[in-house]
SEZA-168429 format. One line per 3 residues: number of its first residue (from 1); for each residue x, y, z of N, C-alpha, C. Coordinates in pm, whole numbers. Each point is the difference from the previous one (the first is absolute). Last residue first. Layout:
BEGIN
NUM	X Y Z X Y Z X Y Z ~ ...
END
This chain:
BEGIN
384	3916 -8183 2180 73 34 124 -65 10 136 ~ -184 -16 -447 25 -111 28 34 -27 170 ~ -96 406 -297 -111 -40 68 15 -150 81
381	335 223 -281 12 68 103 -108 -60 101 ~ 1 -153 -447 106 -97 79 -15 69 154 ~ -245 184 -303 -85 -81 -5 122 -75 68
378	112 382 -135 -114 0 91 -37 -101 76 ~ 268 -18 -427 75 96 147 -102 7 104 ~ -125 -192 -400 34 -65 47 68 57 146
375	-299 155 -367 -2 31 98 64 -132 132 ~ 84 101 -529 1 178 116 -81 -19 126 ~ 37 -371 -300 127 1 54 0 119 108
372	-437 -268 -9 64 73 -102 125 60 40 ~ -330 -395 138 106 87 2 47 47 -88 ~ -432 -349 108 85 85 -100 67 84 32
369	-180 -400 348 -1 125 -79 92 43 -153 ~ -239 -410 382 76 31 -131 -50 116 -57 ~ -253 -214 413 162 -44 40 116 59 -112
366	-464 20 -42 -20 48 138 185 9 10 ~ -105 97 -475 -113 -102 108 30 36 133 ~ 161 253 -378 -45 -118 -44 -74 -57 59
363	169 523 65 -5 -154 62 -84 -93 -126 ~ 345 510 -90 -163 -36 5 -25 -169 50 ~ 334 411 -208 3 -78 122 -143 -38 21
360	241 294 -438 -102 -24 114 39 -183 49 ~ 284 207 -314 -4 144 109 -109 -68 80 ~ 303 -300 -283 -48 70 -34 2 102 112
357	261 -431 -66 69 156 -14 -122 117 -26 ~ 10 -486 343 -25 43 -156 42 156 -14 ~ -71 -430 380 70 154 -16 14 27 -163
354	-301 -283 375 34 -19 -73 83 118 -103 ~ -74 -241 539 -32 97 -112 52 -20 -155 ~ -227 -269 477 101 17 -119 -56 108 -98
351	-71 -127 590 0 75 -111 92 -19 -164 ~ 4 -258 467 -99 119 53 -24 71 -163 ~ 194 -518 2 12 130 -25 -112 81 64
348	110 -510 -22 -84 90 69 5 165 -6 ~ 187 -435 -278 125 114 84 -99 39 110 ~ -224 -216 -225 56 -110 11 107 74 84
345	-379 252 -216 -9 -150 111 99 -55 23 ~ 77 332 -287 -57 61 100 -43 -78 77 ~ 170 -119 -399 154 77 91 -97 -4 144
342	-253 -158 -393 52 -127 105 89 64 91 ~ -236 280 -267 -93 -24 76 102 -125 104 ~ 230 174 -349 26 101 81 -128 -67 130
339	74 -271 -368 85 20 103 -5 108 77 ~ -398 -52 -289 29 -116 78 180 14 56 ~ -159 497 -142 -13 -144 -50 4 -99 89
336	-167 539 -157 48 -98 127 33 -152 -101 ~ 62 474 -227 -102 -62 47 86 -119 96 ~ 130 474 -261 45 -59 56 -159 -90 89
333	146 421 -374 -143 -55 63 47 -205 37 ~ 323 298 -165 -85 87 25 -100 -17 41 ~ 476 -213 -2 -89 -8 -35 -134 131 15
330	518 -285 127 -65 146 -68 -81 -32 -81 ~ 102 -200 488 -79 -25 -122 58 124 -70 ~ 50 -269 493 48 102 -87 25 -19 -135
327	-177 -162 529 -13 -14 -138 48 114 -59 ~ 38 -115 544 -14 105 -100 15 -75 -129 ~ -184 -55 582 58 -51 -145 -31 57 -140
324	69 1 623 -51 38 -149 89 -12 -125 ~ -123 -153 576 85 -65 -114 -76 103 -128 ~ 106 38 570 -108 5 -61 49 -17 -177
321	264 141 474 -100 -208 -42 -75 34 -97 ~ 259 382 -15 -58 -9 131 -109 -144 22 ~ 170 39 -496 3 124 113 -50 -22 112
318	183 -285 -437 -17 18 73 6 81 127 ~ -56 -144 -563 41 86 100 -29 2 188 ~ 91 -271 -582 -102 -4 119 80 131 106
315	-36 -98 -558 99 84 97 -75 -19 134 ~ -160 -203 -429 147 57 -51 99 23 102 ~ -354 -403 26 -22 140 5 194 61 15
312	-292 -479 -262 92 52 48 -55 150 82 ~ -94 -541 -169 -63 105 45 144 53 40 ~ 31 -377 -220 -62 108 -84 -15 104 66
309	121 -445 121 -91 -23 -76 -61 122 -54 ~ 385 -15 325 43 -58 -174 -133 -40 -73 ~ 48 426 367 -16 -151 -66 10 -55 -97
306	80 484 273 -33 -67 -111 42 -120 32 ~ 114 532 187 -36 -121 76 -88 -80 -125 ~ 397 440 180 -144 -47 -95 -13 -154 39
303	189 401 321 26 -129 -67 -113 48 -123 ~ 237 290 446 -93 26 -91 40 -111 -110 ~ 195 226 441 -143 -104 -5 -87 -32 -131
300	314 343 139 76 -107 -85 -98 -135 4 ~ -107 587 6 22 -146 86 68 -96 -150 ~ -128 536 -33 148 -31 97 4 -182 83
297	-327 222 -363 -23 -78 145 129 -53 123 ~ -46 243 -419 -103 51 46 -44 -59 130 ~ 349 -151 -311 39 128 -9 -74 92 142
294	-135 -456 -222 146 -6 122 21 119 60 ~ -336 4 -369 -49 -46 155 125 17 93 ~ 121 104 -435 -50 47 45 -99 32 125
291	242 -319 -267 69 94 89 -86 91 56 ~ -268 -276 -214 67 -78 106 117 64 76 ~ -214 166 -436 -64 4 107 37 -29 111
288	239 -53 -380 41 134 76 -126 22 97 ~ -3 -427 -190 188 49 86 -59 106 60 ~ -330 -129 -319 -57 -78 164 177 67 38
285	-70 140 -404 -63 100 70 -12 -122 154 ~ 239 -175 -374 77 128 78 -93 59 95 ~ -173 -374 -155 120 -66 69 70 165 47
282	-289 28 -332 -104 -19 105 83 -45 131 ~ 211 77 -488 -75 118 70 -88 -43 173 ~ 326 -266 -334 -27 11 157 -20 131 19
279	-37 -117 -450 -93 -125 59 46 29 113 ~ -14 442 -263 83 -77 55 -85 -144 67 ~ -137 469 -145 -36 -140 -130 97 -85 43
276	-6 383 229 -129 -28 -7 -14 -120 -79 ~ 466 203 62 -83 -101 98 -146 -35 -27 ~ 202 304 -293 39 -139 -53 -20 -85 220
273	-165 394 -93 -81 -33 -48 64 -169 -23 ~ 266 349 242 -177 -53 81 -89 -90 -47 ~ 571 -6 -107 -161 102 8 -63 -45 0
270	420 -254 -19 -8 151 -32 -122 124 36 ~ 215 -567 126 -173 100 -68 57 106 35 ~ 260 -418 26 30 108 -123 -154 81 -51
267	107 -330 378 -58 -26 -40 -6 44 -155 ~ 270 234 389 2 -176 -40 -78 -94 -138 ~ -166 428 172 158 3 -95 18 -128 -28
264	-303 2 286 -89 60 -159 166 10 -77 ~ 23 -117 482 -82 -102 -63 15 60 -191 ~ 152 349 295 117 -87 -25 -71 -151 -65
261	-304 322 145 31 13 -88 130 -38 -9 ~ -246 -144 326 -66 12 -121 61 43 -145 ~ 213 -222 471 -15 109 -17 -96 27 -154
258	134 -388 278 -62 59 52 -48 159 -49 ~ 29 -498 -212 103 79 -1 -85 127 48 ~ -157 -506 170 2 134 -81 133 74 -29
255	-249 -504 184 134 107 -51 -63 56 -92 ~ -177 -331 394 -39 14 -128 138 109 -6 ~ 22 -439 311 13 120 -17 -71 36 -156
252	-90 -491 198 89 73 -27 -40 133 -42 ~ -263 -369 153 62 37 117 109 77 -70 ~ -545 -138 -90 121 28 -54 81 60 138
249	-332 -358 56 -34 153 12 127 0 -74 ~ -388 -367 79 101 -6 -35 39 184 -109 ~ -426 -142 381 39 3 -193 141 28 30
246	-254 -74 398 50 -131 -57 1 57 -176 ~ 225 241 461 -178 -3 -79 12 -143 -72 ~ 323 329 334 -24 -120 0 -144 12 -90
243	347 330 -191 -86 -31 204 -18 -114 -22 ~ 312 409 -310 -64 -133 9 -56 -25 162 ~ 210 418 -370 -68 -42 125 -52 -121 -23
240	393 216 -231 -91 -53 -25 -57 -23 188 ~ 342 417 -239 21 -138 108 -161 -67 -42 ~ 278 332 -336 -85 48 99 -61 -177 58
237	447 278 -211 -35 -166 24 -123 82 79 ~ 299 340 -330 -99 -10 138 -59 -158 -26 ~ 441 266 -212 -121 -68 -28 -71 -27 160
234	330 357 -21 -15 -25 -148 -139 -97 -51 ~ 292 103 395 -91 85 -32 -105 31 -115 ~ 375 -266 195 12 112 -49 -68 66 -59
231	-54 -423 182 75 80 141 72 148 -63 ~ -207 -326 -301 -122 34 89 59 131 80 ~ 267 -163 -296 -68 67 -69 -134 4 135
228	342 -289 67 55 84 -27 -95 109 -47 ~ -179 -373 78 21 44 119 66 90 -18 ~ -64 -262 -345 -121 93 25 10 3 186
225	304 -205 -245 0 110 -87 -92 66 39 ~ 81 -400 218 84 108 16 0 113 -56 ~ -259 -349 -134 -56 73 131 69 91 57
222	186 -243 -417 -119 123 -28 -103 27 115 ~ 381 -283 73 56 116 -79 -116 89 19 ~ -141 -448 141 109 98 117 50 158 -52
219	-176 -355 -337 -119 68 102 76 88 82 ~ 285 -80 -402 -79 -75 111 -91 47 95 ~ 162 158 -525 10 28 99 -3 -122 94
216	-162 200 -444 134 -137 -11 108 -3 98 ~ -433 301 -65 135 56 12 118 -117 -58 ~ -482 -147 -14 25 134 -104 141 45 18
213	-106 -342 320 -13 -86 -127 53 145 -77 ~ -81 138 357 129 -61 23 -26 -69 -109 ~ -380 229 123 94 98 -73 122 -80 54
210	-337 -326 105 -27 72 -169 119 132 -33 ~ -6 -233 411 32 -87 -64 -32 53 -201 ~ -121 233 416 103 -13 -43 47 -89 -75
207	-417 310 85 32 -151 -43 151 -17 -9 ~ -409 395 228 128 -48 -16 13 -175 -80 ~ -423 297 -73 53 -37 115 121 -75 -28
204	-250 429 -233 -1 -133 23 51 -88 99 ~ 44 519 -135 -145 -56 42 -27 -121 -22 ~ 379 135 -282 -13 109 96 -154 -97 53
201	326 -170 -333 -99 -80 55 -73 129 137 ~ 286 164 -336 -72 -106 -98 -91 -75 101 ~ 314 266 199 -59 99 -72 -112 -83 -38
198	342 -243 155 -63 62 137 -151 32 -97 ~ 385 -43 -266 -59 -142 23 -134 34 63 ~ 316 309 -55 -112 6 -96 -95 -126 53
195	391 14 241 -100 118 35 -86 31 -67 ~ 322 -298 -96 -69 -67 123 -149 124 22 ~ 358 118 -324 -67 -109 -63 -134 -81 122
192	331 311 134 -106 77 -46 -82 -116 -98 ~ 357 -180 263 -131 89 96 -115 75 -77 ~ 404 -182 -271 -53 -136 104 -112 89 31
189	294 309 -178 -108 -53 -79 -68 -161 36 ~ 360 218 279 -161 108 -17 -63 -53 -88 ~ 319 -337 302 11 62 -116 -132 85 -28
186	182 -89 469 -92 -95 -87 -10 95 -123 ~ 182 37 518 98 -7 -149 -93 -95 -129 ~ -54 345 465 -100 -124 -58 40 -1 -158
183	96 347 365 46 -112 41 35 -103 -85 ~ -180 460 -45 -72 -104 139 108 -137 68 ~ 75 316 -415 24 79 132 -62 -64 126
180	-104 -190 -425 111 -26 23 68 107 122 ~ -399 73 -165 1 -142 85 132 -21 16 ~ -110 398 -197 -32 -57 161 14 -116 32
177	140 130 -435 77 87 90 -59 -32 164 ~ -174 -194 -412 142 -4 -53 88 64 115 ~ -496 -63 34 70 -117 -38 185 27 -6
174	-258 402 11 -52 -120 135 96 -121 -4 ~ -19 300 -380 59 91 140 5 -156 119 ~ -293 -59 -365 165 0 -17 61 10 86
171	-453 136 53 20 -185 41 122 -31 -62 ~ -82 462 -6 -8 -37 118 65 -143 29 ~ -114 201 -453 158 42 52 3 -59 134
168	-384 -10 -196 101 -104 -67 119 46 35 ~ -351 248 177 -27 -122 50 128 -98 -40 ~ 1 444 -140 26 -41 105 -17 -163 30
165	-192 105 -387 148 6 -21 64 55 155 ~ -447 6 -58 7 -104 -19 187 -53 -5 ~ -198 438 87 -36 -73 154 58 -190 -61
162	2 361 -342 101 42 116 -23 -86 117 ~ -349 -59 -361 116 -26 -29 142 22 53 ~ -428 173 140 8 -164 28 129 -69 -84
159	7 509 202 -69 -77 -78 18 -131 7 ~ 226 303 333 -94 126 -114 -63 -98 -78 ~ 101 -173 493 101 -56 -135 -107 123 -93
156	-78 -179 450 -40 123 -37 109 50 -99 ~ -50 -469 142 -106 15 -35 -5 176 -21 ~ 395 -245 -6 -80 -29 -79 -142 51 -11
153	325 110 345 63 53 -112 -112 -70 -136 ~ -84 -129 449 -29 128 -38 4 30 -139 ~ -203 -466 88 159 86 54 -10 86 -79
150	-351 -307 7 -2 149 97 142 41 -15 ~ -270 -175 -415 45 -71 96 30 94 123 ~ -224 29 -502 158 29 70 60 -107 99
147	-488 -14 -122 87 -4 -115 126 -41 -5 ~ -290 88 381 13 -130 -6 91 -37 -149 ~ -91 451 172 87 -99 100 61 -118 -66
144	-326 238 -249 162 76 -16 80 -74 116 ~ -454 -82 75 49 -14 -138 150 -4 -35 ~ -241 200 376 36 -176 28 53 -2 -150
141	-151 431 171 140 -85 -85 87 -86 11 ~ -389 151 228 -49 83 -116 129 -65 -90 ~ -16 -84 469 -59 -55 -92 -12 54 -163
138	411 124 357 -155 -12 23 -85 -51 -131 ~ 472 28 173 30 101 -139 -197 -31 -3 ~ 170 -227 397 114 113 -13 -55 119 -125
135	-205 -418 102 -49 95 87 58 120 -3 ~ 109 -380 -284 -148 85 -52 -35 118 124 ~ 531 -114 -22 -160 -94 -35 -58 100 -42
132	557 -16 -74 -129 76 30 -124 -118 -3 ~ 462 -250 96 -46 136 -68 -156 52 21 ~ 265 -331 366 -67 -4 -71 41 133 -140
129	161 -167 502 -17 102 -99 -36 -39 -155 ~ 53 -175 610 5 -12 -154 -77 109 -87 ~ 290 -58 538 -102 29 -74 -20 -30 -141
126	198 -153 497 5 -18 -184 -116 85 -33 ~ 314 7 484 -127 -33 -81 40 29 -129 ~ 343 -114 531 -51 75 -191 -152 -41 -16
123	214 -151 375 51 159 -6 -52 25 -122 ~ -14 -443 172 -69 52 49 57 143 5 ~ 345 -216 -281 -135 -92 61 -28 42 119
120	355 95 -387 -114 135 111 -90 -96 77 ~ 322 -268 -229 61 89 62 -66 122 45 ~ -231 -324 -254 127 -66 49 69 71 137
117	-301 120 -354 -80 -27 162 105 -26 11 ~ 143 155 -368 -14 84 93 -87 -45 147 ~ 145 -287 -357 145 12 91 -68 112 75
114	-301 -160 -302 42 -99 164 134 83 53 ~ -186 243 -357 -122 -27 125 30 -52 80 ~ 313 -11 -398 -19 199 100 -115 -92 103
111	63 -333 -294 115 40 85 18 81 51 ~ -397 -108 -270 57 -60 94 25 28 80 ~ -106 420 -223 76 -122 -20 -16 -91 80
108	-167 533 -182 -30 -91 81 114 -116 -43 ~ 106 503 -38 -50 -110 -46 -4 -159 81 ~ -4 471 256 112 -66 -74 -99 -121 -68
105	95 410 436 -123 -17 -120 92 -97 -90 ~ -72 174 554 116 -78 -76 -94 -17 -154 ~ 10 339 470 -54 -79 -101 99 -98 -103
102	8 185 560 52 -28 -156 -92 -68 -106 ~ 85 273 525 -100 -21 -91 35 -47 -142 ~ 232 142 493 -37 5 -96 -48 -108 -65
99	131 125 448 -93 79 -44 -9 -6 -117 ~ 282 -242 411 -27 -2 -158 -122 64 -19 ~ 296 -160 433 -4 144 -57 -58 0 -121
96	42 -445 140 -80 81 75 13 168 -11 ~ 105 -400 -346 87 134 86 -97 19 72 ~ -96 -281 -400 -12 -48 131 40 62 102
93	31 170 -472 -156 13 96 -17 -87 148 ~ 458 -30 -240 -41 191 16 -129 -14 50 ~ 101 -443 -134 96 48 62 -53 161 68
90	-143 -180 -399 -73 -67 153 96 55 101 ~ 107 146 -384 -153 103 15 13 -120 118 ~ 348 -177 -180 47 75 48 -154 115 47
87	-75 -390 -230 84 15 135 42 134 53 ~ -153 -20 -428 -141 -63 104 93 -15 156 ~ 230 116 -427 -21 93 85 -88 -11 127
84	164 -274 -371 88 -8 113 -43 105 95 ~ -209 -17 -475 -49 -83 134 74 -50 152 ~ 31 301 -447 73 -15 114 -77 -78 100
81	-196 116 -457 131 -14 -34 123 -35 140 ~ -538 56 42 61 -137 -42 164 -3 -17 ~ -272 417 93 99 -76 144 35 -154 -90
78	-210 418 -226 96 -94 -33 63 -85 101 ~ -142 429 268 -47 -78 -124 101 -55 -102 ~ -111 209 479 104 -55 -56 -44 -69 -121
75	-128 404 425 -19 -81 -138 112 -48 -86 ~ -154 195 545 98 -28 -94 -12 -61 -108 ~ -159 366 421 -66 -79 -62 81 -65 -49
72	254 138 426 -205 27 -39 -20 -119 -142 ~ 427 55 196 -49 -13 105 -172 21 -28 ~ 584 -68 -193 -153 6 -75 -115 18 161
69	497 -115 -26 -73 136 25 -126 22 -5 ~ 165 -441 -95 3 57 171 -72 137 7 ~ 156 -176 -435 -156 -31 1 -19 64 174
66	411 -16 -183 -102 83 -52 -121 -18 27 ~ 350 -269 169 29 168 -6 -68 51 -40 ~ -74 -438 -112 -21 22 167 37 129 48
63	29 -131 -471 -99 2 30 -33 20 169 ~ 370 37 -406 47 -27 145 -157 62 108 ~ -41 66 -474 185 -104 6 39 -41 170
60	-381 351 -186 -21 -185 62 151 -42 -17 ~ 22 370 -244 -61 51 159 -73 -143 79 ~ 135 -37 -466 138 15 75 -58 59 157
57	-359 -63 -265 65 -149 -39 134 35 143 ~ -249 356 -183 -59 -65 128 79 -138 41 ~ 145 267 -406 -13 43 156 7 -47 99
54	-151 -212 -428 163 -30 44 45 86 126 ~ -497 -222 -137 66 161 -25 73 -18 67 ~ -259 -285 1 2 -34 -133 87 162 5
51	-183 -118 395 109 -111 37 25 -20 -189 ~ -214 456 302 -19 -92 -93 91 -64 -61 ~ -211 238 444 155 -62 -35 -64 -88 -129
48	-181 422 344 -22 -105 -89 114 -16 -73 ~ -214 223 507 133 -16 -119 -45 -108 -91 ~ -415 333 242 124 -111 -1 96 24 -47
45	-492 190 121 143 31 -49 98 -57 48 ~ -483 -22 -28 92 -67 107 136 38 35 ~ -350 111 -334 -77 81 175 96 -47 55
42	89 -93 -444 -19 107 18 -24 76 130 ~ 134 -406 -167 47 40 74 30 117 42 ~ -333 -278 -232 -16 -1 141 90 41 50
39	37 19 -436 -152 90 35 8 -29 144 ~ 309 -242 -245 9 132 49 -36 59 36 ~ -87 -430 -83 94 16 156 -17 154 20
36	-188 -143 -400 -105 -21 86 104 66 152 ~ 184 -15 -419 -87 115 7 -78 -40 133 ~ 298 -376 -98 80 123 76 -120 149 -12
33	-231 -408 -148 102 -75 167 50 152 43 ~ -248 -150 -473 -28 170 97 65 11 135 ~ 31 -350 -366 -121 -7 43 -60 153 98
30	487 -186 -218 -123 115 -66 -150 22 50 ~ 237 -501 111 87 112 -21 -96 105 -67 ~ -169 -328 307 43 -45 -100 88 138 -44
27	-122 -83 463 -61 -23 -60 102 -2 -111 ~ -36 131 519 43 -89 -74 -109 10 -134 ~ 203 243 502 -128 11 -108 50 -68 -101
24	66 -23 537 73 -29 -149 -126 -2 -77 ~ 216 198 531 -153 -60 -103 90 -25 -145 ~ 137 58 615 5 -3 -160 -92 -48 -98
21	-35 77 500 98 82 -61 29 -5 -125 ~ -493 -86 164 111 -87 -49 132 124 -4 ~ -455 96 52 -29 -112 79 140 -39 60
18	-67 390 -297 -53 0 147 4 -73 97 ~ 48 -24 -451 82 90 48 30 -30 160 ~ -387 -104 -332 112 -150 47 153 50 72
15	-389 284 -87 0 -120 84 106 -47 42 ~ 32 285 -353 4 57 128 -30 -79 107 ~ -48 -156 -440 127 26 37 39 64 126
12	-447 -87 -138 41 -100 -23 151 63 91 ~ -178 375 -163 -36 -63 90 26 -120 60 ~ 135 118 -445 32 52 69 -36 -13 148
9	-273 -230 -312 166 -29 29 86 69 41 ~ -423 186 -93 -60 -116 97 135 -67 21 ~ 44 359 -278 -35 43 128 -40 -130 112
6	178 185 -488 4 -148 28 -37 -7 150 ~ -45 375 -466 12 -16 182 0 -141 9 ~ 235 192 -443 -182 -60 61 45 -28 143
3	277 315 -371 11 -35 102 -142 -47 43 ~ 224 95 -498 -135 52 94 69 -100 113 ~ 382 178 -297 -98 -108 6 -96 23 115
END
């Protein structure tokens, strides 16, 4: 399988090396967590302990003997399956003799995140892992990104029919074997019923009271359901910006299913064309845009923002005090409107763009551009 440089997260990782005796690369399972460790433990040369391989398993049986020797780099992946280990790594990095360096890689959880501040608190960093972006596999195959989706095995899959039958093996896999390796005793056809749910309203704004009526649930259930699925990586809550104004502002989360092409399975789109005629064709292209900012802007500063009298903007951004705002259209010839004109007075935006899948970039007015997806990488870098 083709190997894609992931170079800006690699880096990332060396930081966070640097800062912290210990780092945790977190993300959803297959996303690239152990190809990624390896490549870095190429210059670092480490020990790597994989906690899904019965070996390694019996060589941790008595983690304070083994781990002591250790004195440079150390990779522990699958750390979710032993979370008893967080102590014992605090322990070994608090040593004033301690020279080593631990990564820690493992599906995200709740319960993996708090128990690990818990017990590394001010010794660790998080890093997050995502699948392939647009910066990674570069514009030319935004397409095929946005089809597939970024996880590896799907997106450099020999055909769309091999990339699609991953996908359906994945969100099985997931349901029937990760979650329940998390912890989280909730029947798989409950979640995946929850998870289409997601699918159906992708790019709207949370209602609980509506997917608890559909589940035959209680509100509490089906927020729970979407914390389980947030904290795995799975669905992305993107936060509402509100201020003091006098239009009455939406205050609940919008939801996506973060990954494009786990959306299109879900959804039972097979191919390019059966998305093109899909009613959430325009709902998929605003997700995989929106990962795609996250992706590009390593910030968490990042809302949408709408009123109950209509006016909405998809994705507000904030860089260095300064407020930009992104529309996201598939469209080919994308025009201004009375909300986007109301985003820009009322938010005060330095700039709204408008992001569309063509090739030219070109201004509307003083304050509203046309973005074209191939030149969004630039055009965030210019933000900074």
């Amino acid at each position: 399988m083709k190997l894609i440089a992931r170079q800006k997260i690699l880096e990332e990782l060396k930081k966070a090396l640097s800062r912290t005796p210990v780092t945790a690369l977190l993300g959803p399972r297959q996303c690239g967590k152990t190809t990624l460790s390896k490549e870095l433990n190429k210059t670092l040369s480490g020990t790597f302990f994989d906690l899904e391989n019965p070996r390694d398993v019996n060589r941790l049986q008595n983690p304070m003997l083994t781990l002591e020797r250790e004195q440079g780099f150390v990779i522990i992946d699958e750390v979710q399956k032993q979370p008893e280990l967080f102590e014992t790594i605090r322990v070994l990095v608090d040593s004033p003799e301690n020279t080593m360096k631990v990564l820690l890689l493992g599906s995200a959880s709740p319960h993996l995140m708090k128990k690990a501040s818990e017990s590394l608190a001010g010794r660790i960093s998080f890093v997050d892992l995502s699948g392939f972006n647009i910066e990674e596999i570069g514009e030319k195959h935004s397409e095929k990104l946005w089809e597939r989706g970024g996880f590896p095995r799907s997106y450099l899959a020999k055909d769309t029919e091999a990339s699609f039958a991953w996908r359906n093996y994945f969100i099985r896999t997931f349901l029937e074997r990760d979650i329940p390796q998390l912890g989280i005793n909730i029947p798989a056809e409950t979640l995946r019923r929850f998870w289409t749910m997601v699918a159906h309203y992708h790019g709207q704004v949370w209602n609980a009271a509506e997917f608890a009526r559909s589940l035959g649930n209680s509100e509490a259930a089906a927020r729970n359901y979407l914390d389980i699925m947030s904290g795995s990586y799975m669905v992305r809550q993107l936060p509402p910006w509100f201020e003091n104004m006098k239009k009455r502002q939406v205050k609940s989360p919008k939801i996506y299913v973060r990954d494009s092409g786990i959306l299109h399975t879900l959804l039972s789109l097979s191919s390019f064309d059966d998305i093109l005629g899909h009613p959430k064709l325009g709902a998929s292209w605003e997700g995989f845009v929106v990962e795609q900012i996250f992706a590009l802007t390593d910030s968490r500063d990042i809302y949408f923002w709408a009123t109950h009298a209509g006016a909405e903007l998809d994705l507000l951004l904030f860089r260095h005090g300064k407020r930009y705002g992104f529309e996201i259209k598939y469209s080919d010839a994308p025009k201004t409107s009375k909300s986007m004109r109301s985003a820009v007075s009322d938010i005060g935006l330095e700039h709204l763009y408008i992001v569309c899948p063509g090739r030219d970039s070109y201004p509307l007015d003083d304050k509203i551009s046309v973005l074209a997806i191939s030149d969004l990488e630039k055009t965030i870098a210019a933000t900074t």
